[in-house]
N, C-alpha and C positions, 0 to 999 in steps of 0.2 A: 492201318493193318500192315503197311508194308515198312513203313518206315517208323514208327511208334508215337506218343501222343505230344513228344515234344519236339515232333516236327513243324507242326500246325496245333497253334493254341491261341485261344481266347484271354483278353487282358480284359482290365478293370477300364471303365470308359473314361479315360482321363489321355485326349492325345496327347499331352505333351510329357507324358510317360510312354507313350507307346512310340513315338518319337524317338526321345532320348535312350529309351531303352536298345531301339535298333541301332541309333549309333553307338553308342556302347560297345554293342555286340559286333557292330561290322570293322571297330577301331581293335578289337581282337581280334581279326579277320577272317569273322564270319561272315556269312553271307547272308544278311537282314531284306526280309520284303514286309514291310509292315502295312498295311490297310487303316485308313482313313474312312470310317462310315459314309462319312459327305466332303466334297473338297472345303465346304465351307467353317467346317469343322477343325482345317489345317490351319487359323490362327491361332489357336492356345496354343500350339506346337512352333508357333513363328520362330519363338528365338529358340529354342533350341535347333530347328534346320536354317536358319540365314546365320546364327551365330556361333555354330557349333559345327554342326556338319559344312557346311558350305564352307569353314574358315581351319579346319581341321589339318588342311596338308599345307595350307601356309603359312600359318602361323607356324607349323614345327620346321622349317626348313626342308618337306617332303619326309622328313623320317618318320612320321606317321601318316596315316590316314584315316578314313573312314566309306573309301571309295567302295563299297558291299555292300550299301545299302539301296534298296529304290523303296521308295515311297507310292503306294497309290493311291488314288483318291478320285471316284465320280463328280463329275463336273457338271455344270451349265443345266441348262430349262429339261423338264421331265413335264409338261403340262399341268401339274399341281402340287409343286415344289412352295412356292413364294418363298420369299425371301429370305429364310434360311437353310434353304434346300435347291436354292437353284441359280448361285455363282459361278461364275467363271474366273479364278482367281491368277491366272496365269502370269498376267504382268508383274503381281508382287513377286515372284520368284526366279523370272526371267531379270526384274532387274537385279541379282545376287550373284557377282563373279563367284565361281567355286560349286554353281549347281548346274545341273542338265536340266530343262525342261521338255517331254513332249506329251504330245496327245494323238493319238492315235484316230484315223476318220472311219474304222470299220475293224471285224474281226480278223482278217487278216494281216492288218496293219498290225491289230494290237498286239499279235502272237509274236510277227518279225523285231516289231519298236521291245517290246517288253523282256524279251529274250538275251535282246544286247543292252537291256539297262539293265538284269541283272546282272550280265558279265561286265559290264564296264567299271571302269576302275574309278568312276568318279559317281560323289551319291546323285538318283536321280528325282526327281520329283514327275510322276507318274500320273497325268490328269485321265481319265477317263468320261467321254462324254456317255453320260447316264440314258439319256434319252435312246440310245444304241443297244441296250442290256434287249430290249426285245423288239427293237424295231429291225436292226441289222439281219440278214441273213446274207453268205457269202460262204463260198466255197475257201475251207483255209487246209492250208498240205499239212498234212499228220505227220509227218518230219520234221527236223529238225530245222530252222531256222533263222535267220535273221535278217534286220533290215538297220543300215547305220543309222547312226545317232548323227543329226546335221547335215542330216542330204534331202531335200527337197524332191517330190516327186511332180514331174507336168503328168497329168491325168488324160489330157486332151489338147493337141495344137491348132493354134488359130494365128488367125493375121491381124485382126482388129485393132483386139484389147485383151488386156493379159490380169488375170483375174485370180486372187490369192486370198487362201484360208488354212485352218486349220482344223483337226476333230470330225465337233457331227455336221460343223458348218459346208464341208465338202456336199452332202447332201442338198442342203438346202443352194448351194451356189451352183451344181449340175444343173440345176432345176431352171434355175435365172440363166445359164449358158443356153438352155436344150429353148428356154422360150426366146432367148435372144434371137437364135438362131431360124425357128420357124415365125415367130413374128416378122424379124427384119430382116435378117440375111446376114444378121452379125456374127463372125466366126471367133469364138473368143477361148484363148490358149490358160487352161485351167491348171490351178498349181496348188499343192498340199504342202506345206513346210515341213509340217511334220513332226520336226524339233525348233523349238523356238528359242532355246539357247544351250547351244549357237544357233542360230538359224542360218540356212544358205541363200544368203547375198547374191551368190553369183550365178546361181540358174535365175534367179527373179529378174537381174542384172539385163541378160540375156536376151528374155523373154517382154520386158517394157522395151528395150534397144529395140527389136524386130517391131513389136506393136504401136509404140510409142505412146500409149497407155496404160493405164493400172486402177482396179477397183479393189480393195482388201475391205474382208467383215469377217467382225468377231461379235460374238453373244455380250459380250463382256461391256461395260459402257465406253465411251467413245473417249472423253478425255485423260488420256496418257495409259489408254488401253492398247496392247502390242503391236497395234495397227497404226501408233502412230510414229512408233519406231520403223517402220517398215518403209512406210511415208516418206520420214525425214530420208530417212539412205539410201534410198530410190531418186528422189529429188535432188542431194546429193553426187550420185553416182548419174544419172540418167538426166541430167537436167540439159543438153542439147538434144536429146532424143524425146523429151516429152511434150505432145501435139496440143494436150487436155490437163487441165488440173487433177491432181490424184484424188479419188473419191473414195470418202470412209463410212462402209455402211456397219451401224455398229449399236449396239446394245445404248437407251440413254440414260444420261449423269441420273438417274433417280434408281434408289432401293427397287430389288426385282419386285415387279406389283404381282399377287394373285390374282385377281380378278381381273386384271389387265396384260395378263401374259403376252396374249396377242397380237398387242396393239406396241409390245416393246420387243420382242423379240425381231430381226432382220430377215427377213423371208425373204422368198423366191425373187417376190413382186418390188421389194424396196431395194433389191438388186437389180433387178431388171431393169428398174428407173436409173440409175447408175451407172449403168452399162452404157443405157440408150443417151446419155447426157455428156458422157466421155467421148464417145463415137461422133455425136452431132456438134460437136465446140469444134474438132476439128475439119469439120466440113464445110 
């Protein structure tokens, strides 16, 4: 009504036109937010965002771009998703110099994260965890906004062990901090990424130096899932300061099961264990 019908319009279901078409539109510098039904759905779209968008301002020497664009796209387990409805694809895209990845762990996240990937001048790739659409509620400021791209947020400081996610996992890892804490006495310093490329190194950096430990979980499976980068340059960076071996509680190498959600998904409790195994190596 206010703006007319070709502000917001429905395409033919073929992502890797609805894709290309944003880039297109954002390398004439408009300013493209295209939606992805399911994130799992963003592979027809692959090459056109890792080899198009993502490759757009290098390949020309910066004299063009395509930096207008952000991409969204629901992510990870919704309870009766299986296996074509409930990826977490983060890592193919994180590893792609030339893209932004984040994901946002609640509505007010998503308002500040979303606001500066439309304004950012580089295209982003916009996960959103699905399972949030109705379970989140959270107070978010009816103003204007933002929260940067590549800056990590600690949620809660601890001494112990220093505990890192991203999305709806923040949820699920409050939960394994809150029972760490009334079980054992364990104070553990919790951290949101937020954006995972780039991701910020140096508060995580910070935050194992002080603790001398680290747990990261992701939905996503565990081999060469963003948890393991995290790992590596932790280990790298932190490798006088760490008391325990880094622990990865994390989605496993097998196709998401339906009827098995449960039993694959990282919860509270497979964190908790993690927690309590990192804390007791060094003791």
């Amino acid at each position: 009504r206010t703006f007319g019908k070709d502000r917001v319009f429905n395409t033919p279901l073929s992502e890797n036109g609805i894709a290309g078409f944003a880039i297109g539109y954002a390398a004439m510098g408009g300013t493209a937010i295209a939606e992805i039904q399911f994130a799992d759905y963003l592979f027809p779209a692959f090459d056109q965002i890792v080899n198009e968008a993502a490759k757009f301002r290098y390949r020309s020497g910066n004299q063009w771009n395509c930096g207008g664009v952000t991409i969204r796209a629901p992510c990870g387990a919704v309870g009766h998703g299986g296996h074509y409805h409930s990826q977490s694809p983060e890592a193919y895209f994180a590893h792609t110099p030339g893209l932004v990845v984040a994901m946002p762990r609640g509505p007010k996240a998503a308002k500040g994260l979303l606001l500066r990937s439309i304004r950012s001048k580089d295209p982003v790739i916009f996960l959103e965890p699905k399972a949030l659409y109705r379970a989140a509620v959270e107070e978010v400021p009816e103003g204007d906004y933002e929260i940067p791209l590549g800056e990590a947020e600690v949620l809660r400081e601890g001494s112990d062990v220093t505990v890192v996610g991203w999305g709806g996992q923040l949820n699920v890892l409050a939960k394994a901090c809150d029972l760490a804490f009334e079980k054992d006495g364990i104070q553990c310093e919790l951290i949101d990424l937020q954006t995972l490329l780039p991701w910020d190194v140096e508060t995580v950096e910070r935050s194992v130096n002080k603790t001398g430990k680290l747990v990261v979980s992701h939905e996503a499976p565990i081999t060469c899932g963003f948890g393991a980068e995290v790992t590596a340059k932790i280990q790298e960076r932190c490798f006088l300061s760490l008391e325990a071996p880094i622990q990865r509680v994390c989605g496993y190498d097998t196709p998401f099961p339906l009827v098995f959600e449960k039993y694959y998904i990282p919860d509270e409790f497979k964190n908790l264990e993690a927690i309590r195994k990192a804390v007791d190596f060094s003791q």
